[in-house]
N, C-alpha and C positions, 0 to 999 in steps of 0.2 A: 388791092381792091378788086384787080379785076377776076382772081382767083375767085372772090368771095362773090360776084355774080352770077357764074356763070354757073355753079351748082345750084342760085338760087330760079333761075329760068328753068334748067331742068326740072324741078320742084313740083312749077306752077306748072308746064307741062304738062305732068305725070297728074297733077292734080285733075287737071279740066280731061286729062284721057280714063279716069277713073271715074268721075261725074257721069261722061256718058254711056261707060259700062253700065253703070250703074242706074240709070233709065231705063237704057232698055233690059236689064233685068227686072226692073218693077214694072213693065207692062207687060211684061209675061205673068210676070206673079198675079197681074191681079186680072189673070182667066183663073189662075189656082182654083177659086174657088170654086163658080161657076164648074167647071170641070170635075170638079170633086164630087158634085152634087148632081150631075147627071151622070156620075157613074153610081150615085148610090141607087136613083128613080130606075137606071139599068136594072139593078139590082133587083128591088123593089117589086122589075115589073116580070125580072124573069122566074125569080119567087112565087110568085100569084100564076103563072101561068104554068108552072110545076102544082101550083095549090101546095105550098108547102110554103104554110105560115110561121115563121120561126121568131121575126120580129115586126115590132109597133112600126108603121112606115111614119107615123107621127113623128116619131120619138128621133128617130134614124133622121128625117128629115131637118127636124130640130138641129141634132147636132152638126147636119152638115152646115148648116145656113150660120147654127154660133163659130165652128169653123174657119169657116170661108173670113165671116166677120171678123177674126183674132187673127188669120193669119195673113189677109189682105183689105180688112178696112171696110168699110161702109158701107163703099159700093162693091164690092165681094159680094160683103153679106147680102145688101136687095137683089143681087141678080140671084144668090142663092134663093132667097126667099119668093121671087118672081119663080123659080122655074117649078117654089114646091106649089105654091099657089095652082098652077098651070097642073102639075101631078093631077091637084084633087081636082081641078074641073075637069079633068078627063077622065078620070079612072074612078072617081065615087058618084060621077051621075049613073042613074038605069039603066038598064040594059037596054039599049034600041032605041032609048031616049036620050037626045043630047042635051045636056045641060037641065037635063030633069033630076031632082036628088030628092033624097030624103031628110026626115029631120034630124037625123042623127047625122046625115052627109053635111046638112048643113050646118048642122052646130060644127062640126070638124070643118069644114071649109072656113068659116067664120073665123076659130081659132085659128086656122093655118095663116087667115090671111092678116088677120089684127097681128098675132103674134111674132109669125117671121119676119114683117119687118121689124118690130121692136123688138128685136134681139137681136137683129141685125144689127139697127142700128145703137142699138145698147152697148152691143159687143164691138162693132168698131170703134165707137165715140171712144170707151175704154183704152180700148187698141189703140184709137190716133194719139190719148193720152200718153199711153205709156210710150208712143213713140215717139213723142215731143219730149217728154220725159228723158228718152235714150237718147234720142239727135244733139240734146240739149247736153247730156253728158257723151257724146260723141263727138261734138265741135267741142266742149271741153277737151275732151279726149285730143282733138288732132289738132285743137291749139297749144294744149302742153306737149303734144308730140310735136308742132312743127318748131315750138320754141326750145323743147331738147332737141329736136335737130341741129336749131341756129344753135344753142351753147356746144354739140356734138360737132359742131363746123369751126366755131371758136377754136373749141378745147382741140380737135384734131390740125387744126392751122397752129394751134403754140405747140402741141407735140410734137407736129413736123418739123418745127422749128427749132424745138426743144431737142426731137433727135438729129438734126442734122448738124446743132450743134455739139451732143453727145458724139454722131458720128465723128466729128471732127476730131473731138476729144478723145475716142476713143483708137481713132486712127494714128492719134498722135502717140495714144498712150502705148498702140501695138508698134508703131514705132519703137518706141522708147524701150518699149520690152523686148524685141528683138534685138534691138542695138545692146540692151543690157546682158538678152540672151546669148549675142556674138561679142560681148566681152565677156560675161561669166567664162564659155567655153574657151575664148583666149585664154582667162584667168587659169582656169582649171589644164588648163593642155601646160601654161607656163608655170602652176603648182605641181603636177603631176613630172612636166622633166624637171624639175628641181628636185623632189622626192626621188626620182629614179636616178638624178646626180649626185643626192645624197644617198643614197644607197647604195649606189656604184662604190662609194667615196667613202662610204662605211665596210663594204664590204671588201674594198682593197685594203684599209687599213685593218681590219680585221684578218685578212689574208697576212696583212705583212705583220702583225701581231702574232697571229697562230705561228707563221715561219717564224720569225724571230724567238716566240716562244721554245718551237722545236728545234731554232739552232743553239735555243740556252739550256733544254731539255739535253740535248746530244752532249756538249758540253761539259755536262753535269755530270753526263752520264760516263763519261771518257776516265777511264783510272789513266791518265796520261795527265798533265798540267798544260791549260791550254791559254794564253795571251794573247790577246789583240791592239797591236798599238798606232798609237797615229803616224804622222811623218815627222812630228816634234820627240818618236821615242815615249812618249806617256800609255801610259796603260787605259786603254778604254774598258776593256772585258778581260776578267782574269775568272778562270771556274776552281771548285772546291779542291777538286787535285792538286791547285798549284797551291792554292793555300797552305794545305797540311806537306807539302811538301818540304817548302822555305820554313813551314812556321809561322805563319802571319800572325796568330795568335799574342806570338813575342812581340811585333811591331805592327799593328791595325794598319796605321796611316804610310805602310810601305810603297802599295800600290797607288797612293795620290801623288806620292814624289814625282820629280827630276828624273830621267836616266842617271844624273853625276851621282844625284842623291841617292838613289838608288844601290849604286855602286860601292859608295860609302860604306851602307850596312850590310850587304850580302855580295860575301866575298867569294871567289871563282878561282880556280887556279886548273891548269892544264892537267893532264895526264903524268906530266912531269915533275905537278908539283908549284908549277913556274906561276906568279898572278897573273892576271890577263887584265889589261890597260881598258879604258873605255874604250879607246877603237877595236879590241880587240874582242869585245865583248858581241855574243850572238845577235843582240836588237842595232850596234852599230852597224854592224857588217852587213845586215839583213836592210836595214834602208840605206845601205850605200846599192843597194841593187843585189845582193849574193842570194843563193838559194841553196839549201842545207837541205840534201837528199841522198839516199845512196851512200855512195864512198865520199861525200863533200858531207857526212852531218859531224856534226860540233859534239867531243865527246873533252866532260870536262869534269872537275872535282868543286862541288858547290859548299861553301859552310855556310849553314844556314842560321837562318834569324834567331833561332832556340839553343845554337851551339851543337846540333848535332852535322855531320861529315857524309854528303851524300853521292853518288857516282851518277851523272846524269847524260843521257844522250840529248841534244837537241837538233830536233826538223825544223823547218821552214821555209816561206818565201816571203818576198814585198807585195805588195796588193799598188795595184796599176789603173790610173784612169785611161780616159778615150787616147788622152795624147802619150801616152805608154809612161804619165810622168808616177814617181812613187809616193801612191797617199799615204801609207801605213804597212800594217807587215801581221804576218801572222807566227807565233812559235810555239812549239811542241815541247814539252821537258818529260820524259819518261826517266823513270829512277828505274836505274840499273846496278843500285850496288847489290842486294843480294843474289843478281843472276853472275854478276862478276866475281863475287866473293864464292858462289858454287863452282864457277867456273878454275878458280885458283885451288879451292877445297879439293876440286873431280883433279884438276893437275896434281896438288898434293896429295891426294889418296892411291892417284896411279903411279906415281915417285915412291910412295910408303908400299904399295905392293909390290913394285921391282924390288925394291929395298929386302923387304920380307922374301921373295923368292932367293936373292943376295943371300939372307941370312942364312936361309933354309940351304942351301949349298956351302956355305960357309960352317953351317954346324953337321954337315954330310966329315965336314973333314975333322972338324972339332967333336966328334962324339966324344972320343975318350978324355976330352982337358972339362969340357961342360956338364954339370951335373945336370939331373932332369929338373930339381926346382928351380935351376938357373934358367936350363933354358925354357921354361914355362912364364919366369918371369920376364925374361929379352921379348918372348912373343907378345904376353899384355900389353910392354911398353909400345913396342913397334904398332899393336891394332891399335890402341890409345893416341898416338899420332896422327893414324891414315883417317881418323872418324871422329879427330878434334871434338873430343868430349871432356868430361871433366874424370869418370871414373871409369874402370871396364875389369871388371872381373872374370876368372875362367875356373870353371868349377865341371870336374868329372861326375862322371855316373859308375856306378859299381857293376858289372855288367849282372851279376847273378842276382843280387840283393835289390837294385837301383837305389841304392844312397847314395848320397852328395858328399863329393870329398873337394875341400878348398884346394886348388891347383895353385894357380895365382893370383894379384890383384895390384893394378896399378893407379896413383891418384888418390890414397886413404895414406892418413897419418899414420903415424906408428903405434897408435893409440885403437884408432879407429883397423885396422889393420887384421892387431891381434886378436879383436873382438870378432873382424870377421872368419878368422881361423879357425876360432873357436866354436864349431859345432857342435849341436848338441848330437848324441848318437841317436841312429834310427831316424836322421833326418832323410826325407825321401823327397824328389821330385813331384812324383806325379800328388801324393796328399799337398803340396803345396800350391802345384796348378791346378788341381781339380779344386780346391778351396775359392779360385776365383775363376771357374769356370773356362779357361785355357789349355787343359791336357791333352782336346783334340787337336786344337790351331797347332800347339806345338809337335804330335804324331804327324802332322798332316805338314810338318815343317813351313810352318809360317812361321812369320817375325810378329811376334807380338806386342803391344805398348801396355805397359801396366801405369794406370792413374793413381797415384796415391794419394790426391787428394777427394778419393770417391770412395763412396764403400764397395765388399768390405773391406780394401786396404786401408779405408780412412782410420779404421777399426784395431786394425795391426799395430805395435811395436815398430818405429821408425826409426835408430840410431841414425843412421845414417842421412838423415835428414833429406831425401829420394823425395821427386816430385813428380817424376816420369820417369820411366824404368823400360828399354826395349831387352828382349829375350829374344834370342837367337839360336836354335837348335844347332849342335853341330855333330851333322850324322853322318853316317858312313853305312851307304849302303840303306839299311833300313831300319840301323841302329842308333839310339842315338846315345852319343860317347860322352854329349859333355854341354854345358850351356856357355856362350856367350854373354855378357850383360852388360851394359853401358847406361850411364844416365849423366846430367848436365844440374844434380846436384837441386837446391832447393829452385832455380832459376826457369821459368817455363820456357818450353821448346814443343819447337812442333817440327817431328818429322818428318823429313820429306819423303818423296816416294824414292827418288835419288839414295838419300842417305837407307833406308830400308834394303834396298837393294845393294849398295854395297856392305851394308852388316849381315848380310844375309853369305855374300861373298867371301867377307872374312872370315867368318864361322865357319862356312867350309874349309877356307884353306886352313883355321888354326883344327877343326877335325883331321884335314890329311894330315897336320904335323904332329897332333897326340897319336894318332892310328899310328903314324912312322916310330914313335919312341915307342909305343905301345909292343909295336914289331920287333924292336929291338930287344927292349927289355924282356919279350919272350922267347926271340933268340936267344940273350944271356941269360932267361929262367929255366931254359933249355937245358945251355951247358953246365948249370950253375945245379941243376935236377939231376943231369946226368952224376954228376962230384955228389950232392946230399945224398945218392943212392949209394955211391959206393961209401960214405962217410957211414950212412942208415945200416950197410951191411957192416960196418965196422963196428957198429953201434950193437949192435943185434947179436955180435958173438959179443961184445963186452954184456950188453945186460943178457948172455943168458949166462955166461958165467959169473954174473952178481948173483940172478936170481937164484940161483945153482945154490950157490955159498949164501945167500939171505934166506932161502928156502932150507936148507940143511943147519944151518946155524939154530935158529929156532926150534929145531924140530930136536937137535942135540940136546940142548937147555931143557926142553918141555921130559927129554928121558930122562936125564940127570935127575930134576927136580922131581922128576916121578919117583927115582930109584931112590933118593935120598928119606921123601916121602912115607916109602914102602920100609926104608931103615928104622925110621922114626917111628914108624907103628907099629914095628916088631916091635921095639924096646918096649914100648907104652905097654904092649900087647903081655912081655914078660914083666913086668912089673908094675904089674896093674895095683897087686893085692900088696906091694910094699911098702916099707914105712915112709917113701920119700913124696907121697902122692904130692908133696906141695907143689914139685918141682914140676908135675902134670902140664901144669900154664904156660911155664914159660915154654913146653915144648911145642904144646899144641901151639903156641904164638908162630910159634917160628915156622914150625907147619904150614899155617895160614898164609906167612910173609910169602914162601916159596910158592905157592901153588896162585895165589897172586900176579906172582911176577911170572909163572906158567901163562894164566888164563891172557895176561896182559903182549906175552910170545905170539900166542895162538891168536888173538885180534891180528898182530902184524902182520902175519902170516896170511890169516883171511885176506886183509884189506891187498895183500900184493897179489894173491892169489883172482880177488874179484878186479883189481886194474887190470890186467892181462884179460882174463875173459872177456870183459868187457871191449878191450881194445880189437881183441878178437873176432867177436862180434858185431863192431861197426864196421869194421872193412871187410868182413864178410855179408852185411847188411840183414844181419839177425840178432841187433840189438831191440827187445819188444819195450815196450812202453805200455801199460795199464790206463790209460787214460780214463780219469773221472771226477765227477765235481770234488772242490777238496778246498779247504783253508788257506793260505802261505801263512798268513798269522798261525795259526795253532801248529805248522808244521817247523816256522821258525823259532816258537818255543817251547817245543819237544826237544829239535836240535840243540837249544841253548842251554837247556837241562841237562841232557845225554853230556854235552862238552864241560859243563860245570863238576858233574861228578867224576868226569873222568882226570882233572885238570886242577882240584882241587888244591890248594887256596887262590889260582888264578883267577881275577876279574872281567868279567864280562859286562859289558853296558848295554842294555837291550831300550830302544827309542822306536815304540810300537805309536805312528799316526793315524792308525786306521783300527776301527773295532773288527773288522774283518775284511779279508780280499780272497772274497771266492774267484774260484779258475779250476779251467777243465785241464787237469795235467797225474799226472804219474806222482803220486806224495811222495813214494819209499823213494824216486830216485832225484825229484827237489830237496827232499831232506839229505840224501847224497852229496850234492850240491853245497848245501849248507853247512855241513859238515866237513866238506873241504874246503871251503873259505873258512871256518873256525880253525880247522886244524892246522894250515899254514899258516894264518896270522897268530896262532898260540907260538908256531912252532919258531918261525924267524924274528920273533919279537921280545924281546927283555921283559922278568916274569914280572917287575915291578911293573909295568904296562899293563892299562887295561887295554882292552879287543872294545872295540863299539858296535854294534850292531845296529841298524835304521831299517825299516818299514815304513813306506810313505806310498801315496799315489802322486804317480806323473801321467797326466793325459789319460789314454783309459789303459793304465797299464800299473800294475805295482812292482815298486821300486825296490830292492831288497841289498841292501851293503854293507860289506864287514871291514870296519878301517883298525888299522892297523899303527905302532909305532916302530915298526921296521927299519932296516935299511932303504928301502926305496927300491925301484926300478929307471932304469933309462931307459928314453925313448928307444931306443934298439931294442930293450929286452923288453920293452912293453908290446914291439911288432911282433915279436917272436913267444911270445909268453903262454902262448896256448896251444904254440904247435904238440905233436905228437914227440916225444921223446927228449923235450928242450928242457936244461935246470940252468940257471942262470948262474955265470959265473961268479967268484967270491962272497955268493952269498951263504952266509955262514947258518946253523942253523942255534937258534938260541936257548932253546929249551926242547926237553923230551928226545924224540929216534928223529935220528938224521935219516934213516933209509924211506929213500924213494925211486922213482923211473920215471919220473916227470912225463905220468900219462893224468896225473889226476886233473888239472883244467884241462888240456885238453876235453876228457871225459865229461866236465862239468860244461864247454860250449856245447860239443853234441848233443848233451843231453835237453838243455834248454833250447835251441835252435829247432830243435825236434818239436817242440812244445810251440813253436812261432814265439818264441824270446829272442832278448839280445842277451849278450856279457860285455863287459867290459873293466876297463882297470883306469885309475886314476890314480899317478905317483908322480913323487917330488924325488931326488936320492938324499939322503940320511934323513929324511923326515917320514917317512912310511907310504902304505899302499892303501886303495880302496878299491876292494873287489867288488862289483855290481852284474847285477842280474835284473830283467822285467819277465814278466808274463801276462801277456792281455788277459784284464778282468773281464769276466762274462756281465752280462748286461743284467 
């Protein structure tokens, strides 16, 4: 309450100190008007005494007097109207007469004086009206203001109260929010290190994840077999190496066993052979404390879970806590049988090369008891050994020609054997490496691997059932004398670098030992050259006194038969015109028979005559050749005609496969040729025999053969069959002249060799011969 006093005394106060402002501002105001009005009469009078009339002083007066009336009341206005009053008595009487006027002054004074004050008092009555009017809505006014004040004293005594209980509240409330705010930020400080504990916590385990990962990744990665086990001997960690190792595949649930159990199915035995006990076993030993390194690692013989025989080295150590006691263990299994099994291979291939150097001195003293295809075959056997393979062939080179000629071969049936003996002729090296792109690797003396299960050997003829084939050059100097070849049969292998290098080895030393025989044998072709030459001169006074006697022999005959000829024509000649003409026939018959058997001289005679020239001629090297396109078909049955009529009733069988085989060669002296495979197989062959004759294509070449039912040849006289001056023993001849000088094949190889042909011969003995020839067909 006593709050609400004492702004109400202030109030009252301020009231009664505005009251008296307010007096004495309305005794000032009310000269207002009075004041206003004698500054108009100023006016008024300093106008008139300028003479400069501008306005009614009536009018001017008037208004000051309504004025003064409105804006301070009554008595404003009569003093107004008093002073205009007072104007007109002074200033509208006469001149020089005071208070003298006229009628016109005084009709205007009259007005001035009736009228100013009733408007004075008009105008103030109005005026006090409207100002009771206004006071009247002025105490209105500052009765509703002083009772909004009281309810603005109310209203402001409950807000104050209202706020300070607000303040309260709100002071509580900033409390409350600060306290909240100094637990949120506990909260958040003790969320944020939990987050950061967790992520510490996440990122160690992720740390020891990623390690763990990369010590399973390494692991993995290890071609070694790698084991971790506890101090009970079980398997915690086993990687893929060890698996395919033992085999687990055989047994999944191996590595959940027991050690004992374990033991059971994957058996161990020493080096010796010996088993090994469970204590004896590398995870026993290794948590009894041992450590397997160096010269202490455990080297043993493992049979594994699948039945196969492995040679294993193992590492290790125990794995140790703080108190150095043994938790578990770690072990290494690295498989070492193929490096031991090279290891025994490299001992046995340098045991097989002493051996081989052995032999190679031992056949130093055995030349004369050992043949050359023996000892060609001793060497295959011996490389066959040193290079543990299944098969190994040795095949020469011709040095002039480069054909392949079968040497040896070790590891092939007797079946498979003779099939590889069997070459065909004009088989050559380099058409066969160059067909699979090889002729330089092998100039260039590499060791080559042929795949036969690739093209184009996939493509090839396989007897021998080859799945991998090494080729080994074996040269001398810059030549190369001969092939090596090895293969392991349908079975796959893969070469090492190891084995390459020693088949590369061998191949040299089986080259120095064909070059050593090679030397020999041309030492004995030597002395065995120098014998043929005196045997050749011995020869050479024998055929020229054949030729001598087969050259004069005929040429006697051809006189005889001339002279007899010339007898017979005399008679005819006399007794032409006689009675016996009948008998004419039979002479002339016999004439014929003879001159016949002349012309048939005179062929032999040529034909010995053109061998000699010819022989002549090659070893002087002015045998010419006419070389030009030509038939072999229409030359082979030209030939076969010429020999039919000369040979008459003999049979001939002519087997023409080809409509024609053009080639670029010399016709007159293939038909040469032809002609002397006819006329030896007419000649050594029983007449009831037919001669067969064949024309075929082989490869790009035509194939041309005269078989025969002969005696045969043996392989000796098939070596020898074409030399220069060779007739081959007890061969008899069958039909027709035995006279010959055994240059005609001969003549018939030069002649085709010349041509880029082969010859050759194919015989059985008492079953006959097959003479053969080719000449590459032009394209």
């Amino acid at each position: 309450m006593a709050q609400d006093k004492v702004p109400l005394t202030m109030e009252v106060a301020g009231e009664q100190e505005i009251k008296s402002n307010t007096g004495s501002k309305q005794r000032l105001a009310s000269l207002e008007g009075p004041l206003i009005t004698l500054l108009v009469i100023a006016l008024l009078v300093f106008l008139s005494a300028i003479q400069l009339t501008v306005l009614n002083p009536a009018d001017v007066l008037l208004v000051a007097v309504a004025y003064s009336a409105f804006r301070r009341g009554v008595t404003s206005g009569l003093w107004s109207a008093l002073l205009t009053i007072l104007y007109y008595f002074v200033f509208y009487s006469q001149p020089g007469q005071l208070f003298h006027y006229t009628l016109d002054h005084l009709s205007r004074l009259s007005v001035a004086i009736v009228v100013s004050p009733l408007m004075a008092i008009l105008v103030g009555t109005l005026k006090q009206r409207s100002d009771g009017a206004a006071r009247k809505l002025l105490e209105q006014a500052r009765f509703h203001e002083t009772h909004t004040r009281t309810l603005n004293t109310e209203l402001e005594q409950r807000v104050r109260e209202r706020t300070a209980q607000l303040d309260t509240i709100m002071r509580a409330e900033h409390e409350a929010r600060l306290q909240a705010e100094a637990n949120a930020k506990r909260l958040a400080a003790v969320l944020a290190e939990r987050q950061q504990l967790e992520e510490a916590l996440r990122q160690s385990d992720l740390r020891v994840r990623l390690r763990a990962n990369e010590m399973e990744t390494a692991f993995e990665s290890m071609t070694d077999g790698v084991n971790v086990y506890d101090r009970d001997g079980r398997i915690l960690y086993t990687n893929t190496a060890y698996a395919h190792l033992i085999g687990l595949e055989a047994a999944p649930k191996h590595v959940q066993m027991t050690p004992e159990e374990r033991g059971n199915q994957l058996i161990l035995h020493d080096e010796e052979g010996n088993p090994l006990t469970n204590e004896q076993r590398p995870v026993a030993r290794m948590l009894a404390g041992e450590v397997f390194t160096g010269a202490d690692t455990v080297e043993m013989v493992m049979q594994t879970l699948d039945g196969r025989e492995r040679e294993v080295s193992v590492t290790g150590a125990p794995i140790r806590d703080q108190e150095n006691n043994v938790t578990g263990g770690v072990l290494i299994f690295r498989d070492v049988t193929e490096r031991r099994q090279l290891a025994r291979r490299t001992q046995a291939s340098l045991e097989a090369l002493l051996a081989m150097a052995e032999e190679l001195v031992q056949f130093s003293g055995e030349r004369d008891a050992i043949s050359p295809p023996d000892l060609a075959q001793r060497l295959a056997e011996l490389i066959r050994n040193v290079l543990a393979c299944r098969r190994v062939s040795l095949t020469t080179i011709e040095p002039g020609t480069g054909e392949l000629r079968s040497m040896a071969v070790a590891g092939l049936s007797p079946e498979l054997e003779k099939l590889w003996r069997e070459r065909r002729p004009g088989y050559r090296l380099h058409d066969q490496l160059h067909n699979v792109g090889a002729a330089e690797r092998i100039e260039a003396n590499e060791v080559v691997i042929f795949d036969y299960t690739q093209p184009p050997l996939r493509d090839m003829p396989n007897p021998f059932g080859i799945r991998t084939m090494l080729f080994a050059p074996m040269k001398i100097g810059k030549q190369i004398v001969g092939i090596l070849t090895l293969d392991f049969g349908e079975n796959q292998h893969d070469y090492t670098e190891n084995e390459l290098g020693l088949a590369r080895a061998v191949a040299k030393l089986a080259a120095l030992v064909i070059e050593r025989e090679r030397l020999l044998q041309e030492r004995a072709q030597a002395h065995a050259d120098e014998l043929a030459l005196r045997e050749a001169n011995r020869r050479m006074d024998e055929f020229l006194g054949i030729a001598s006697h087969e050259i004069r022999t005929p040429l006697t005959s051809i006189k005889a038969n001339i002279q007899l000829a010339q007898r017979q024509m005399k008679r005819l000649k006399e007794q032409r015109n006689s009675p016996i003409a009948d008998e004419l026939a039979g002479y002339i018959q016999t004439m014929q028979d003879m001159l016949d058997r002349a012309i048939r001289q005179v062929g032999v005679q040529n034909r010995l005559v053109s061998d000699l020239l010819d022989v002549s001629r090659i070893y002087a090297g002015k045998l010419e050749l006419r070389l030009a396109p030509c038939d072999v078909v229409m030359i082979v049955q030209r030939a076969v005609e010429d020999q039919r009529y000369i040979v008459e009733p003999r049979q001939i069988h002519v087997d023409i496969q080809m409509t024609s085989a053009p080639v670029v060669a010399d016709a007159d002296r293939v038909e040469q040729v032809v002609n002397n495979y006819l006329s030896n197989a007419l000649k050594y062959s029983e007449s009831r025999y037919a001669v067969d004759v064949r024309v075929e294509q082989r490869n790009n070449a035509v194939y041309v053969s005269v078989q025969d039912k002969g005696p045969g040849l043996t392989k000796e006289q098939q070596e020898h069959i074409w030399e220069r001056f060779y007739r081959a023993e007890g061969i008899q001849v069958k039909s027709g002249s035995g006279v010959g000088l055994g240059l005609g094949l001969h003549i018939c190889r030069t002649i085709i060799e010349r041509q880029g042909g082969q010859v050759g011969v194919e015989s059985i003995p008492c079953e006959g011969s097959t003479f053969w020839f080719t000449l590459p067909l032009t394209s």
